[in-house]
C-alpha positions in Angstrom: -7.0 -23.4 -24.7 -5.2 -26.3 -26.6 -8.2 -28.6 -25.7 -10.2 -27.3 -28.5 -9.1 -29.0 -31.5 -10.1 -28.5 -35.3 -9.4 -32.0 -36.9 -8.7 -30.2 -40.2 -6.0 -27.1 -39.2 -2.5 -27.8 -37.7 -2.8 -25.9 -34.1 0.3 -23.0 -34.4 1.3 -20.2 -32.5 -1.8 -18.1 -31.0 -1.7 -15.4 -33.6 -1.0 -17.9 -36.3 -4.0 -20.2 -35.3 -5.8 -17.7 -33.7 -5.8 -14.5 -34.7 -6.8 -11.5 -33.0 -10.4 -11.2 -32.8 -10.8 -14.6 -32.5 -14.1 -15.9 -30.3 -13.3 -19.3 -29.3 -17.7 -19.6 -27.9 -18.7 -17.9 -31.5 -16.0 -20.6 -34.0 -17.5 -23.4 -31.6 -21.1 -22.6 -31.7 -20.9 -22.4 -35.5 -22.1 -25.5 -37.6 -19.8 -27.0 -39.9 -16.5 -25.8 -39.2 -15.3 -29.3 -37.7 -14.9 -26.7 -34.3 -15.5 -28.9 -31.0 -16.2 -26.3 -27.9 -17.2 -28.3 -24.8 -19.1 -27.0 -21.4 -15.2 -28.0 -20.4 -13.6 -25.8 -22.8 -15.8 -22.4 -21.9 -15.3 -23.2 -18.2 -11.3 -23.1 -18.7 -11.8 -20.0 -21.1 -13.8 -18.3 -18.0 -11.2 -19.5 -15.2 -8.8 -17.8 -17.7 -10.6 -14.6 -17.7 -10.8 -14.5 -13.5 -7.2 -15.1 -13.3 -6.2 -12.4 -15.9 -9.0 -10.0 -14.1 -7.1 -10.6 -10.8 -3.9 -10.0 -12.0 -4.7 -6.8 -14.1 -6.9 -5.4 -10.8 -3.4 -6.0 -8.4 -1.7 -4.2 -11.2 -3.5 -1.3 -11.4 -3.2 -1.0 -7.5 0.5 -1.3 -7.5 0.6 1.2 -10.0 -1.4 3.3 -8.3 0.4 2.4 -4.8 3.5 4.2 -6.4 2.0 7.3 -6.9 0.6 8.5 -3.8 2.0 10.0 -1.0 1.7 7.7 1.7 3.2 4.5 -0.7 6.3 7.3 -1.3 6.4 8.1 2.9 6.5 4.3 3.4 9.4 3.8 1.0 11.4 6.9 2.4 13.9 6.8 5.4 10.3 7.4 8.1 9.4 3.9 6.9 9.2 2.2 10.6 7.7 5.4 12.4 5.1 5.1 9.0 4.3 1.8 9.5 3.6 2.5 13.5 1.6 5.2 13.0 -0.7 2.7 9.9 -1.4 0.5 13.3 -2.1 2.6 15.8 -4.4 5.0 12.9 -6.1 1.3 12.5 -6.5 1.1 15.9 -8.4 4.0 16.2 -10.3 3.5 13.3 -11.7 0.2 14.7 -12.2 1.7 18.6 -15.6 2.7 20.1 -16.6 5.8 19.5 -15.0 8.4 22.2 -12.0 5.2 23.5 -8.6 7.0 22.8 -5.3 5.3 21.6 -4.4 3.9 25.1 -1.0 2.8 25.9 -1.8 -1.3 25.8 -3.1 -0.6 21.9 -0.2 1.3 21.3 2.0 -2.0 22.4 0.1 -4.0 20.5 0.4 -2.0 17.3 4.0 -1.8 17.9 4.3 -5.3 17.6 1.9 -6.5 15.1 4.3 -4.1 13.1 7.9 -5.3 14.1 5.6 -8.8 13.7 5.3 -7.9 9.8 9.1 -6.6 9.7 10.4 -9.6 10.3 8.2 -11.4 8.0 9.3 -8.8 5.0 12.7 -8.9 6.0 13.1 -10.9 2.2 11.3 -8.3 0.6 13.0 -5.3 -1.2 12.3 -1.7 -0.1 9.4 -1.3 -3.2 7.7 -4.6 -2.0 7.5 -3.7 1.5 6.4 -0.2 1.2 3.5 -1.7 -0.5 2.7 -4.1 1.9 2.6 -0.8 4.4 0.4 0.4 2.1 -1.5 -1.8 1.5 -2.5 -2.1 4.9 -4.6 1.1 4.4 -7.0 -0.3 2.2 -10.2 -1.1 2.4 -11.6 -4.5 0.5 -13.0 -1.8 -2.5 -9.0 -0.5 -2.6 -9.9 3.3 -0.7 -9.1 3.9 2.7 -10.9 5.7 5.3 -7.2 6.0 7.2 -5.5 8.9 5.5 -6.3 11.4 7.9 -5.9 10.0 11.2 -2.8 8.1 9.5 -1.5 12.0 9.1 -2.4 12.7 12.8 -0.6 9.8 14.3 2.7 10.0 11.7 3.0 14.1 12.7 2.2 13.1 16.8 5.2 10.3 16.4 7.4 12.3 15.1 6.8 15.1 17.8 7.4 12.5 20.3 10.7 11.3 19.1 12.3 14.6 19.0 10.6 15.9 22.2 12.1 16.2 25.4 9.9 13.6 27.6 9.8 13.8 31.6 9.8 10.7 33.3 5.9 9.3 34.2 4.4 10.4 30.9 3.5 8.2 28.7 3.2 7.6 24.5 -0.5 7.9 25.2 0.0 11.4 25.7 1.5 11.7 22.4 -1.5 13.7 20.9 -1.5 16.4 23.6 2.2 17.6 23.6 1.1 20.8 22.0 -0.4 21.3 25.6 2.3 20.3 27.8 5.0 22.9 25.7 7.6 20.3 26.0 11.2 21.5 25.0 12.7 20.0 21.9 15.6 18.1 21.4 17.9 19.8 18.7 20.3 17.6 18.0 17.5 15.1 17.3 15.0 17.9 15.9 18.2 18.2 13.1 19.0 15.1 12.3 15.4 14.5 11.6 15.4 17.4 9.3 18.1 16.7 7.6 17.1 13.3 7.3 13.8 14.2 5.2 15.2 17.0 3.3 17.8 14.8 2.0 15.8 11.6 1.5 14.9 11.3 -2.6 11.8 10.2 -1.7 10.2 13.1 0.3 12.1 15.6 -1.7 9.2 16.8 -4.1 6.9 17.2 -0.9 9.7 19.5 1.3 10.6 20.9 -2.3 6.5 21.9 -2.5 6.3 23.1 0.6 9.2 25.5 0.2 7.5 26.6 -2.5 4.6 27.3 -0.9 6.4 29.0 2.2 8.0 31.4 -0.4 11.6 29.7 -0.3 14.2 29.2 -2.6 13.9 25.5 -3.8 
């Protein structure tokens, strides 16, 4: 913005020189005021504009990002099993109509997403639950994955804590309800414990408690 120089003023500080208000195509385009505004100048000024539109449109959707329920999931202790169930709801998403989640897409989302673990391994815990999120959006910044996102976290998490005969596979994950597996305690309370306990999950189990009638 320094490139457009008034022979007769000393150039300050930006509110000293130019003070708020100031229209750097309007003091140009007027005669007489010794104000040079070349095609160069306005095409800077526009560049300018892009690059502070970018950066105030990735603002808004981090600070969106921290206050919805899937960012606060993927920055909780069911991170990984979040980020899983993100690929294989993708997975879905994109697969002709009727073509379940079969077992070779499941291996494939599992490591597309230990893929983008080790690449965020430098990341801290708020930057890579973004990038989770993140991977629910759409170009426009919506997502059309919430819901079978849901589906696939809830059948994961059934799976880990169910007891699994030998033969069946992760495919089957969606139909356990069916086969009335048993359930694995000592792993059905550790994973309770661990979300009850985890600060970020706390105003959802708090909520539901609520809602169930419980003391919270």
């Amino acid at each position: 913005m320094d490139s457009c120089i008034c022979p007769s003023r000393t150039v300050g500080s930006f509110s000293e020189d130019r003070p708020l208000g100031w229209d750097p195509v309007a003091e140009g385009n007027r005669t007489g005021d010794g104000m040079a505004c070349n095609s160069n100048d306005r095409r800077q000024w526009r560049k300018q504009e892009v690059a502070v539109g970018t950066a105030a449109s990735r603002m808004r959707v981090l600070l969106k990002a921290r206050w919805t329920l899937e960012y606060c999931i993927a920055l909780s202790s069911l991170s990984d099993v979040f980020h899983k169930a993100v690929h294989y709801g993708k997975k879905i998403l994109n697969a002709q109509e009727h073509i379940s989640l079969t077992d070779a897409k499941i291996d494939e989302a599992n490591r597309d997403a230990e893929a983008e673990a080790q690449a965020w391994k430098g990341f801290s815990a708020a930057e890579r639950a973004y990038h989770i999120y993140d991977l629910m959006l759409n170009g426009d910044g919506k997502s059309s994955l919430k819901a079978i996102v849901a589906q696939c976290l809830a059948s994961l998490l059934r799976w880990e804590v169910s007891i699994i005969p030998d033969g069946l596979t992760q495919e089957k994950m969606f139909d356990l309800d069916l086969y009335r597996f048993k359930i694995d305690e000592s792993k059905e309370a550790a994973l309770k414990s661990a979300i009850e306990n985890d600060p970020f999950l706390s105003y959802i189990v708090n909520a539901i408690k609520y809602a169930a009638g419980e003391t919270v």
